[in-house]
C-alpha positions as CSV (number, residue, x, y, z in Angstrom):
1,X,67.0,-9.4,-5.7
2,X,65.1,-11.1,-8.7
3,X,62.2,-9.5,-10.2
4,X,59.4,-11.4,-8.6
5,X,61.1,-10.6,-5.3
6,X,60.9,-7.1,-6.0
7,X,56.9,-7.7,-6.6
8,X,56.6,-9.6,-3.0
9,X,55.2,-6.4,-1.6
10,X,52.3,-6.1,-4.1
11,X,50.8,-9.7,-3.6
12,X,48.1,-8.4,-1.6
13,X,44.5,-9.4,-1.6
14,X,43.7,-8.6,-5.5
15,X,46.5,-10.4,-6.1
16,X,46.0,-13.5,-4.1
17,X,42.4,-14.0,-5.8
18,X,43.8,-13.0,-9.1
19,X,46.2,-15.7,-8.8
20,X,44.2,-18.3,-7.0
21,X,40.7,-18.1,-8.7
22,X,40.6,-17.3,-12.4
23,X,43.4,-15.1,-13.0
24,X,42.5,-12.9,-15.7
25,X,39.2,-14.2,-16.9
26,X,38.4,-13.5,-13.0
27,X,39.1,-10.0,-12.8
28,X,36.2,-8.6,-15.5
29,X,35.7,-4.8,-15.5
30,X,34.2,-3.1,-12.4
31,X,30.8,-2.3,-12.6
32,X,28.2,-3.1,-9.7
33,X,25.0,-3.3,-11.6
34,X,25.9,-5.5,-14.2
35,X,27.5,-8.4,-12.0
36,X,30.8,-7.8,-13.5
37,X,32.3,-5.8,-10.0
38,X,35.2,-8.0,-9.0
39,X,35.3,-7.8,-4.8
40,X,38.8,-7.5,-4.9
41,X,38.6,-3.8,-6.8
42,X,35.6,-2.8,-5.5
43,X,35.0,-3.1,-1.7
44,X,31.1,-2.1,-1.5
45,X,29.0,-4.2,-3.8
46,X,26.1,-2.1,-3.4
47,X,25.3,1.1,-1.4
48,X,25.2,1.2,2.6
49,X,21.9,2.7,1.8
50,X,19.0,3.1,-0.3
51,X,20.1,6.0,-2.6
52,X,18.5,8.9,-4.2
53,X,21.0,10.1,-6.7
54,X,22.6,7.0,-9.0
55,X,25.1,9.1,-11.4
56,X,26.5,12.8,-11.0
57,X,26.7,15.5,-13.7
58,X,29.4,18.3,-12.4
59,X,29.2,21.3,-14.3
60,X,32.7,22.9,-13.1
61,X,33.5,26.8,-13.4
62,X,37.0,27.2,-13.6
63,X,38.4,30.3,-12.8
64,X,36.4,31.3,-9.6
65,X,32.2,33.1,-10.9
66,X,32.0,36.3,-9.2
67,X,29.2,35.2,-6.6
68,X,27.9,39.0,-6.2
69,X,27.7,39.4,-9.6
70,X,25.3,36.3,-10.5
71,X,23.7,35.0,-7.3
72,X,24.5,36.7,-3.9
73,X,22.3,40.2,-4.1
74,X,23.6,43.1,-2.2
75,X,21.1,46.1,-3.5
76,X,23.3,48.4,-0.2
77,X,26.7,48.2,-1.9
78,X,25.6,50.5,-4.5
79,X,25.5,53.7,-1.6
80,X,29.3,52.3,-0.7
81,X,30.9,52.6,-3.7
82,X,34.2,53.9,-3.8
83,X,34.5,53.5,-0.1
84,X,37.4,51.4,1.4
85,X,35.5,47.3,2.7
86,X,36.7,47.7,6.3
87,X,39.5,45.7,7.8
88,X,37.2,44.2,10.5
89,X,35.0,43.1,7.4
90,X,38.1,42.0,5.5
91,X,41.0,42.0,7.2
92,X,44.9,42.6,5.1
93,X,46.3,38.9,6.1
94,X,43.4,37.7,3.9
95,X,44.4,39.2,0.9
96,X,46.4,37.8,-2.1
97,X,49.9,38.4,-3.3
98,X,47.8,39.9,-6.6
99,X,46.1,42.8,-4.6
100,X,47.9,43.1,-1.1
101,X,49.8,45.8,-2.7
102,X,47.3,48.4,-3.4
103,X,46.7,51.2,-0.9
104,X,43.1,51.5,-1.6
105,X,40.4,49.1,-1.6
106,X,37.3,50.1,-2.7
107,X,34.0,48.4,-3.2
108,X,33.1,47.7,-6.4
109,X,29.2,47.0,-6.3
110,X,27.7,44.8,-9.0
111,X,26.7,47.0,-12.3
112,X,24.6,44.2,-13.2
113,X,20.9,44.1,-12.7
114,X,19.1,41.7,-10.2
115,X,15.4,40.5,-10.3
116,X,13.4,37.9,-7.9
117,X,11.6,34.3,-10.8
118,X,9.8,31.9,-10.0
119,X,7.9,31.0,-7.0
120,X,10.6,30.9,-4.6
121,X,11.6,34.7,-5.3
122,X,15.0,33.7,-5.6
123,X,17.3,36.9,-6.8
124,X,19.4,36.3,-10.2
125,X,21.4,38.1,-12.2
126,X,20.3,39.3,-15.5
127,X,23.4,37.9,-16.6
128,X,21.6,34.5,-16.7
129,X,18.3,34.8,-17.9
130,X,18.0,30.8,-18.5
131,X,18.9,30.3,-15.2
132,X,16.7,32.1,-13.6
133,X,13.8,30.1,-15.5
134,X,14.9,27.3,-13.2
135,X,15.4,28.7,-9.9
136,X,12.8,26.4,-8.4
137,X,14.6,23.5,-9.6
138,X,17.9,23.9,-8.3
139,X,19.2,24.6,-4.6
140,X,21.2,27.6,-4.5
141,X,23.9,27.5,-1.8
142,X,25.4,31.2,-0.7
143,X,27.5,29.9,2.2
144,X,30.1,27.8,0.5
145,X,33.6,28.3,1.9
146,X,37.0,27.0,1.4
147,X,40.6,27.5,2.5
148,X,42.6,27.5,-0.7
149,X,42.8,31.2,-2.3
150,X,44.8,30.0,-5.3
151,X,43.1,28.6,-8.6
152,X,45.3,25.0,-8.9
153,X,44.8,24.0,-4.8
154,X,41.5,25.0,-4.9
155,X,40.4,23.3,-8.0
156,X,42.6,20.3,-6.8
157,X,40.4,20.6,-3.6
158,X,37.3,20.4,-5.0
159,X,37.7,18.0,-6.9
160,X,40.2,15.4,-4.6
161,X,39.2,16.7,-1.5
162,X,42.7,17.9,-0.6
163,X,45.2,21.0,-1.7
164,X,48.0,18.7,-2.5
165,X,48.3,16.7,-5.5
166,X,48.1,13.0,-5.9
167,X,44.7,12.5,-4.5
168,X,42.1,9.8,-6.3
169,X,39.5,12.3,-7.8
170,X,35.8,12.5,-6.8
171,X,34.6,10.6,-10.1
172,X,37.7,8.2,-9.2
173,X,35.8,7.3,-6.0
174,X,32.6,7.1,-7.2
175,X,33.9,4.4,-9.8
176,X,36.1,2.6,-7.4
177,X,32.6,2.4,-5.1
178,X,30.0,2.0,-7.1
179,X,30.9,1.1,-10.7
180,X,29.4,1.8,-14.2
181,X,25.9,0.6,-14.9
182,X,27.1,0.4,-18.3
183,X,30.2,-2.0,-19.7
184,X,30.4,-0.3,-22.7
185,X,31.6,2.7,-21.3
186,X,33.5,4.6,-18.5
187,X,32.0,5.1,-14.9
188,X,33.7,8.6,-15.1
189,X,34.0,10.9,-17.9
190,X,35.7,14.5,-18.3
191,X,35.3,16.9,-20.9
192,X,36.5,20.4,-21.1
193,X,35.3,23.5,-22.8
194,X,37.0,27.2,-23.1
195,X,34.9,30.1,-22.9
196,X,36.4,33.7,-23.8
197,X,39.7,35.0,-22.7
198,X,41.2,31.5,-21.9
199,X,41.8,30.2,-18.5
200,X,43.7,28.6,-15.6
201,X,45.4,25.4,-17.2
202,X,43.7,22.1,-15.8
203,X,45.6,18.9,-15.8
204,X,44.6,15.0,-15.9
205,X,45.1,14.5,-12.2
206,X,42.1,16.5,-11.9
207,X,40.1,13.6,-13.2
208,X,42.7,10.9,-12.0
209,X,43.0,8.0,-9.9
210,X,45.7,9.0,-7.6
211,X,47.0,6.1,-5.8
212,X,44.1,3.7,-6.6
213,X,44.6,1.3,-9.9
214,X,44.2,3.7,-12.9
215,X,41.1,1.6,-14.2
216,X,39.2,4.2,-11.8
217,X,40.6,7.8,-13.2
218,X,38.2,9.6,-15.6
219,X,38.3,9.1,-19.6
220,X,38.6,12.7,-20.8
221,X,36.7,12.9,-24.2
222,X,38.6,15.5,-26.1
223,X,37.0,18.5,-27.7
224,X,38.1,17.7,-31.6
225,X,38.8,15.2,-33.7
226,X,37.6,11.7,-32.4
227,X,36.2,12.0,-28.7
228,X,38.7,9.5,-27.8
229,X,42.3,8.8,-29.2
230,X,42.5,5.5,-30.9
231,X,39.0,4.9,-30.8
232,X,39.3,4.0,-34.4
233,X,41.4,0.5,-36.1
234,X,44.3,1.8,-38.0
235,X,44.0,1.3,-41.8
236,X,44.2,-2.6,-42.3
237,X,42.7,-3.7,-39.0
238,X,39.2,-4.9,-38.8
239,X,37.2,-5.7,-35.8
240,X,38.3,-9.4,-35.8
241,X,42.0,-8.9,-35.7
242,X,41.6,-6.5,-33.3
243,X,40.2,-9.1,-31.2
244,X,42.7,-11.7,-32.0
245,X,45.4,-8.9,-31.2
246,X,44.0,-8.4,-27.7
247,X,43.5,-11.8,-26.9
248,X,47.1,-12.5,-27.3
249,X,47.5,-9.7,-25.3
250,X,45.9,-11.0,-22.6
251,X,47.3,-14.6,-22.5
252,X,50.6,-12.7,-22.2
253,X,49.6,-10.4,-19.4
254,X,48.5,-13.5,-17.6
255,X,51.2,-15.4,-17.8
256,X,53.0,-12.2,-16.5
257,X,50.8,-12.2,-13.4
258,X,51.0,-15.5,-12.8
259,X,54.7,-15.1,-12.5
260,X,54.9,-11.8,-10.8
261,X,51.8,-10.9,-9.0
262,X,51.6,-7.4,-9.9
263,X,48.0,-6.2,-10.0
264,X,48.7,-3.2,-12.5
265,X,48.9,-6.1,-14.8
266,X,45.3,-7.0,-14.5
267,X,44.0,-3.1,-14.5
268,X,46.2,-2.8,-17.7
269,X,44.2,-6.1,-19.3
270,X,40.8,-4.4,-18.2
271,X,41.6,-1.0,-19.9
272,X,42.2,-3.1,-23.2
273,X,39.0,-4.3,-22.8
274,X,37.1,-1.1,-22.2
275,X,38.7,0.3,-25.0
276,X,37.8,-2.4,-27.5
277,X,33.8,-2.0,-26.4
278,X,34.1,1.9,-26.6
279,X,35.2,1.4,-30.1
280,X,31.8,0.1,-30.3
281,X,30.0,2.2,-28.1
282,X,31.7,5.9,-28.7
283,X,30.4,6.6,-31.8
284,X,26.9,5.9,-31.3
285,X,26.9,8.0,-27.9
286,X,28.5,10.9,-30.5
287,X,26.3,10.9,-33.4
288,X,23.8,13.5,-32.8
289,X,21.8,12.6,-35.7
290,X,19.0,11.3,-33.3
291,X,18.8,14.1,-31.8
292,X,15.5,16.6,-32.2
293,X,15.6,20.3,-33.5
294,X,13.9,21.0,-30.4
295,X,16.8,19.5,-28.6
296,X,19.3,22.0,-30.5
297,X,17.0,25.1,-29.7
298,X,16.7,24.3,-26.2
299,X,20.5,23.8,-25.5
300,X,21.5,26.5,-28.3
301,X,22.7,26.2,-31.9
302,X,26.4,25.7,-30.1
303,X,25.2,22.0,-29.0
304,X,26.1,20.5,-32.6
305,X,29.6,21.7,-32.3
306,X,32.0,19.5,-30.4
307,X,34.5,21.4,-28.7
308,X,31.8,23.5,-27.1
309,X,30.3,23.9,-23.6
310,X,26.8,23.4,-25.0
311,X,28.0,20.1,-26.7
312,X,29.6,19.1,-23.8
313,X,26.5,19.5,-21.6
314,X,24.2,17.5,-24.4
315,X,26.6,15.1,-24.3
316,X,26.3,14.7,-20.2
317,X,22.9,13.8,-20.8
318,X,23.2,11.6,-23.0
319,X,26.2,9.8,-20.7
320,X,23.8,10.1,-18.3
321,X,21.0,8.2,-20.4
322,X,23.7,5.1,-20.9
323,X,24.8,5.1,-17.3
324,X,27.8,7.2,-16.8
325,X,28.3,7.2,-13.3
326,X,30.1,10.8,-12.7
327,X,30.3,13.5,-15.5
328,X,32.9,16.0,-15.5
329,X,32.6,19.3,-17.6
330,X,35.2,21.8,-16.8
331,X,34.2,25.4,-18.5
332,X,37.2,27.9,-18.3
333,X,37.7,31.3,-18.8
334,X,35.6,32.8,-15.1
335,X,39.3,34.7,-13.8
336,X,38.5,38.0,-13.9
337,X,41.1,40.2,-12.6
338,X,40.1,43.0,-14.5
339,X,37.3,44.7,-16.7
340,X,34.6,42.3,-15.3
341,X,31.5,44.4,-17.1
342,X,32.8,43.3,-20.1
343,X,34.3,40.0,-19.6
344,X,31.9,38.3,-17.4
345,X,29.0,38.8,-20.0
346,X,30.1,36.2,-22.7
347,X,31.2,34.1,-20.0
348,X,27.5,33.7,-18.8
349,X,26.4,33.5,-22.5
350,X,28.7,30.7,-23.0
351,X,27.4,28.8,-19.6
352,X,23.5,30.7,-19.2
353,X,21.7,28.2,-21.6
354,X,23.4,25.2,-21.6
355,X,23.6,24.8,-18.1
356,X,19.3,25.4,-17.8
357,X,19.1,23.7,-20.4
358,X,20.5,20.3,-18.8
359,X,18.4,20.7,-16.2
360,X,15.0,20.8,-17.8
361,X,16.2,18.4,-20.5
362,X,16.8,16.1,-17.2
363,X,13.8,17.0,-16.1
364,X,11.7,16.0,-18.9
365,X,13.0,12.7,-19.9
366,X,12.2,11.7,-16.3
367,X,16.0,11.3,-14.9
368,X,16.4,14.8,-12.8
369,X,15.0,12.7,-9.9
370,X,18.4,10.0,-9.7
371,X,20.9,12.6,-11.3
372,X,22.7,15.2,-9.2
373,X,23.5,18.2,-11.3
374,X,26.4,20.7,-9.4
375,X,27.3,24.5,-10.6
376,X,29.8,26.1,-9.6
377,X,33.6,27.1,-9.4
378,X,36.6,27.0,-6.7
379,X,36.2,30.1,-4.5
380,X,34.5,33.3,-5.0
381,X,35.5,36.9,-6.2
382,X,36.6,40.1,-3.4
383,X,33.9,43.2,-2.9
384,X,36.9,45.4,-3.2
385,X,38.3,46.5,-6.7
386,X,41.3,44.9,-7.9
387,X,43.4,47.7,-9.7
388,X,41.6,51.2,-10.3
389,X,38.0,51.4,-9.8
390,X,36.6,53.7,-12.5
391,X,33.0,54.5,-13.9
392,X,33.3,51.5,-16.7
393,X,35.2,49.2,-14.8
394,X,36.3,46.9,-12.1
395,X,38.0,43.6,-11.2
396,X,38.0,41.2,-8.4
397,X,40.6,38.8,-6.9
398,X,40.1,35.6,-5.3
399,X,38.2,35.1,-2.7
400,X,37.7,31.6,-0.9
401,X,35.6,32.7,2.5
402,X,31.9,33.1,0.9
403,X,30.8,32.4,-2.7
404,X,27.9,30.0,-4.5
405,X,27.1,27.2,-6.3
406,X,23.9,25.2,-7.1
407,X,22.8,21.8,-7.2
408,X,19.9,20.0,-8.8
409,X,18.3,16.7,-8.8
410,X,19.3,13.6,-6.9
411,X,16.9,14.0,-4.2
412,X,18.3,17.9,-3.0
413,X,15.7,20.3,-1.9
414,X,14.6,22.4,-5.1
415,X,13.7,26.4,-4.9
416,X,15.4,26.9,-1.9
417,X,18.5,29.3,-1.1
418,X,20.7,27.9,2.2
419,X,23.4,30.0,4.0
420,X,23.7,34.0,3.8
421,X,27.1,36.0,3.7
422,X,27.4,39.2,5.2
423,X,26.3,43.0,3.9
424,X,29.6,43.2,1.7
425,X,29.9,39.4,0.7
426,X,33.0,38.7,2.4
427,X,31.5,36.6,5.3
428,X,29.4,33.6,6.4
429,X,27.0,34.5,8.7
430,X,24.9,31.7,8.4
431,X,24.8,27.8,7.4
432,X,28.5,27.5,6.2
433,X,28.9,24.5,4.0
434,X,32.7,23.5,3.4
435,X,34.1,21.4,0.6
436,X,34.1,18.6,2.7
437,X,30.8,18.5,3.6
438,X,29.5,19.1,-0.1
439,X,31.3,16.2,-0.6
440,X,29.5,13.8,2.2
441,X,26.9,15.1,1.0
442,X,26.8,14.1,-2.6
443,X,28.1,10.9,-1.3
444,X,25.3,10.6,0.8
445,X,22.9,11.1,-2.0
446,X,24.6,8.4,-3.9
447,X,23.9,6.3,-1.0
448,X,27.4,6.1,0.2
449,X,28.3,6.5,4.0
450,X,31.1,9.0,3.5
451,X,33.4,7.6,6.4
452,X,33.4,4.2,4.7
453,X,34.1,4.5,1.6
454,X,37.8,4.1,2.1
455,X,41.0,3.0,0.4
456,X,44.3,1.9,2.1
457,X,47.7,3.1,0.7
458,X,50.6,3.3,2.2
459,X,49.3,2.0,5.7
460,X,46.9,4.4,6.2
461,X,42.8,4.3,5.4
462,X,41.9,7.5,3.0
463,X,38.6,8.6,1.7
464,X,37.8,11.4,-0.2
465,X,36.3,13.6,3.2
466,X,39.7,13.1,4.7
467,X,38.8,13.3,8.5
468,X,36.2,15.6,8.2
469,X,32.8,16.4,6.5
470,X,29.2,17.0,7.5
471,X,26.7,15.6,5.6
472,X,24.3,19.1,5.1
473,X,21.2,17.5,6.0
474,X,19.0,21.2,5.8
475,X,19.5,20.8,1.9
476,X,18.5,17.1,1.3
């Protein structure tokens, strides 16, 4: 078999136009706004629907935020504690391998103070003091439930909308749909801080393209040096060999395709590309120097240093500002096993400001209204005490069945909470929202009809909802 036999099977409808319209010079980088979307990459040209949301900033928790600690109140677990959660409340089969050993488990009531801000009365933490300023901008959900009870399906979940590996990511699908309203840089973006104590390792799939071309995965900005690898010429290269250098490039690639057909060719041309305009565009988007002093104070002195979760969420705004479609920050270090009175506190100081901050910097500059800002982490935390409950401390294990996150923007409901969990916050008892339908959801408020937006592999039509999702239509 000769090697452009071996291709046959790839000579499918991107590469029949490829080959039989303008090659190369046809196939110019995907972006819907700008009249550069080729239709063979990019299957909607516009929206089934008017939308309310254009671009996505997900502010991702890793680790699993202890929902009764921050956001789900329960004032009556104080008189419990000490006493074992029932089984009828939490049955054994529904612990972990981490805490299914213990003979006792005993609730461990929040230590942490709540109050009721702003005029929806909504009850914080006063672990998050900038957060509750802006409880009547955000939509607090208490009923969000999942299946996965380990940190690497669960993440993988949330973000591919499946347990198993090898998935096209949510910013993946958002790019291969809708496109970047900017050239000069990525539709989808990922960036990672680490907050105290480390974290659950996260890996690139998380931000990938699965089986869809790789032009669609997520650029992950790194958090020293230059943002992007590369992004600089090597010592002797100017801008207009670098040119000349991908230009030869390209006539090779094309003569490659024209001979085999293989449409990783032309995604591997149109990477070249958007890496020779972020070369351009990269370091303005990075240099803060425009930037006002009141910008610093209101996101925290941390914002100037790269590397940082306060960086990070300055620099989702100003993503946002050039058209970034979907903004990934990943924020590690919420896995508390153990000694949660003292190692949840800096976690919340790391996230508290930054992440309010975002919201009313949004707000302000007019763009809150078409950006969808998500908060939150891949399950919850138990009621009972992992380990030895004792006067100064407690820990909590995973817990998928009830926990919380909040949205902002993009046309959700603002001061509202939606769902409730049960007296120990172990159960939803009422509006259950599941990953899935988080996900039609936000795809809805990008305009997207969730059960369309679909790419074929291997025989089979897959969309990020799978077969399921509801689109949560109390919340919108």
């Amino acid at each position: 078999m000769n090697l452009h036999t071996e291709h046959i099977p790839t000579l499918n409808r991107r590469s029949f136009l490829g080959t039989s319209a303008a090659g190369i010079g046809g196939m110019a980088l995907t972006s819907l706004f700008n009249n550069d979307a080729a239709a063979s990459d990019v299957p909607h040209q516009r929206p089934h629907f008017a939308p309310k949301a254009k671009r996505v900033i997900y502010l991702f928790q890793s680790g699993g935020p202890a929902q009764m600690d921050l956001f789900d109140y329960k004032p009556a677990l104080k008189n419990r504690r000490g006493e074992a959660v029932p089984t009828s409340i939490y049955p054994d089969e529904r612990k972990t391998s981490m805490s299914s050993g213990q003979k006792d488990f005993p609730v461990a009531p929040s230590i942490f103070n709540f109050s009721q801000h702003g005029e929806s009365g909504t009850w914080m933490s006063d672990q998050l003091p900038y957060m509750s300023q802006i409880v009547d901008d955000i939509c607090l959900i208490k009923s969000m439930h999942t299946e996965a009870i380990n940190h690497d399906p669960a993440i993988t979940f949330f973000q591919t909308g499946s347990q198993l590996p090898g998935r096209p990511s949510m910013g993946a699908w958002l790019s291969y749909g809708l496109g970047s309203e900017n050239k000069n840089l990525p539709a989808f973006v990922a960036m990672n801080s680490r907050g105290r104590g480390g974290g659950q390792p996260l890996y690139d799939r998380l931000w990938g393209s699965g089986f869809m071309p790789a032009q669609f995965q997520g650029v992950k900005f790194r958090n020293q040096g230059d943002p992007v690898l590369d992004i600089s010429n090597p010592a002797g290269v100017d801008d207009k060999m670098r040119r000349q250098m991908l230009d030869a490039v390209a006539q090779i690639n094309e003569k490659s395709f024209e001979h085999i057909g293989d449409p990783d060719i032309n995604t591997r041309i149109t990477q070249y590309e958007m890496a020779y305009r972020m070369q351009m565009s990269v370091p303005d988007l990075t240099d803060l120097s425009d930037e006002s002093e009141s910008t610093f104070e209101l996101y925290g002195q941390e914002a100037r240093t790269p590397g940082t979760y306060a960086y990070n969420c300055l620099m989702a705004r100003r993503l946002a500002e050039r058209g970034v479609r979907f903004t990934q920050l990943f924020h590690q270090g919420w896995d508390h096993h153990g000694n949660v009175p003292t190692q949840l506190p800096p976690l919340c100081k790391s996230a508290d400001q930054a992440s309010a901050a975002l919201v009313i910097d949004l707000k302000q500059r007019g763009m809150l209204d078409d950006t969808l800002v998500i908060w939150g982490g891949e399950f919850g935390r138990t009621v009972y005490c992992q380990g030895e409950l004792t006067e100064e401390k407690y820990g909590r294990d995973h817990h998928p069945t009830c926990f919380s996150i909040w949205l902002a923007g993009g046309g959700i409901k603002p001061g509202i909470s939606y769902g409730a969990t049960d007296d120990y916050s172990v159960n939803v008892i009422e509006n259950p929202v599941h990953v899935h339908d988080l996900h039609a959801t936000l795809l809805h408020q990008l305009g997207i009809d969730h059960e369309r937006l679909t790419y074929r592999y291997q025989g089979r039509d897959f969309r990020l909802t799978d077969i399921h999702g509801k689109i949560v239509h109390d919340i919108i």
